[in-house]
N, C-alpha and C positions, 0 to 999 in steps of 0.2 A: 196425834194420829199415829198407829202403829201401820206400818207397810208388813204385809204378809203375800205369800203366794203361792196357789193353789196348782196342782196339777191334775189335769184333764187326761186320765190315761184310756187310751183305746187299744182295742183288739177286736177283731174279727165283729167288728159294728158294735160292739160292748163295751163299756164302760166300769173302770173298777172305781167301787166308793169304798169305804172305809168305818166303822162304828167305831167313836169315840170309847177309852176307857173309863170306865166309871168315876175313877179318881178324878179325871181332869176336867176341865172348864166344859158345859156343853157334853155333860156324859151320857152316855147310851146314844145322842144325836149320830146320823149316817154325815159322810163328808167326803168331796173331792178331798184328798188330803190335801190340808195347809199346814204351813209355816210361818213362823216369824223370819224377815229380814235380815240378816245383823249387819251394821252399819258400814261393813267392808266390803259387800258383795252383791252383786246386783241379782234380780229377782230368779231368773235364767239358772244359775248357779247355784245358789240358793235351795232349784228345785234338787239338780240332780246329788247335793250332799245330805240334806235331808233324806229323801226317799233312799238314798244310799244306806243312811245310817237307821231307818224308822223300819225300811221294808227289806233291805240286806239286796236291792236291786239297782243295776246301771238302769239310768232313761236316757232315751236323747228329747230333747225340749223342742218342738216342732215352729208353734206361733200362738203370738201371745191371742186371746180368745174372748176378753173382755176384763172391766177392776169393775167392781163394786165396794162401796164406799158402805160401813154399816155401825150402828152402837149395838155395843153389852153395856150399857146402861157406862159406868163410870168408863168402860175402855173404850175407843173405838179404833176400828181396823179400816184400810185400804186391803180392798182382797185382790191381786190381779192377777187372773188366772190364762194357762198355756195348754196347747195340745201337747201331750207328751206320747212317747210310744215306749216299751221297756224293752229293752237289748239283752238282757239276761233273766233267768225265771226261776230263780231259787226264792221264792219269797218268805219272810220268816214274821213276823210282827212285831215287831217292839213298842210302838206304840198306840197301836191301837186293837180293838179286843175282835175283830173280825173282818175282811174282809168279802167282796162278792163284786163278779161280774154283771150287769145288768143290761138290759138294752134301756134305751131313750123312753119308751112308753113304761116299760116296770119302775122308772125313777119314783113316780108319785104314790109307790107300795110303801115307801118309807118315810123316815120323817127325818126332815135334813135340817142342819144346821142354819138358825134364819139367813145369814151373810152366803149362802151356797143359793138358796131361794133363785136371785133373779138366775144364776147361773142354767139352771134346771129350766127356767122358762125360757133362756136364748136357745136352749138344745132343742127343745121341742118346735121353737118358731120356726128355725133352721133345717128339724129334719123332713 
C-alpha cells in the first residue's frame, strides 16, 4: 500500500483541482493534487513541500478531511486528504497541465481521478 496525500485547497467557496499531465499516470484526469509520502515525513508536511515545489505556492494545512483507500490495478494508494488554504499566490505549474477554481456543484463537469471519486461525494454530502 502506498500512503499519498491529497490537498483540498479552498478560496472564497472554490476549490482548486488540477488536470493531470498527459505523460503521467491517470493523464488528462482532473485531481485534488496528490502525492506520494516519503517515508521521513508525515502526510501534513508532505503537503506543504509538494505543492511548494508542483505549484511554486506556501499552504497552510488546515484538517485532515477524510483517506480513501483505492487500486490502479497492480498499485494501490491510501489517499488521505486535508483542507488546505494557500498564503502566497504566485502560482506557476510544474506538474500538472492546468489548473482551475470550481465551486462544489461544477465538480461533476469533469472527470476525476477514480481514488478522488469518494472525495467529491463527501463535499457534496456536506455542502
Amino acid at each position: 500500500m502506498i500512503a499519498v496525500t491529497a490537498a483540498i485547497i479552498s478560496r472564497d467557496n472554490k476549490l482548486l483541482i488540477a488536470k493531470r499531465w498527459e505523460w503521467k499516470h491517470l493523464s488528462w484526469f482532473w485531481e485534488f493534487p496528490w502525492w506520494k509520502i516519503e517515508e521521513w515525513e508525515n502526510p501534513k508536511d508532505c503537503l506543504k513541500r509538494e505543492i511548494n515545489e508542483e505549484l511554486w505556492v506556501d499552504i497552510k494545512v488546515w484538517d485532515y478531511f477524510m483517506t480513501n483507500e483505492h487500486s490502479y490495478g497492480e498499485k494501490r494508494i491510501s489517499l488521505a486528504a486535508f483542507h488546505c488554504e494557500i498564503i502566497s499566490w504566485n502560482i506557476e505549474l510544474h506538474d500538472h497541465d492546468e489548473i482551475k477554481w470550481v465551486t462544489i456543484s461544477e465538480l461533476e463537469q469533469y472527470i476525476f481521478a477514480p481514488a478522488d471519486i469518494p472525495f467529491i461525494n463527501k463535499l457534496k454530502e456536506n455542502a
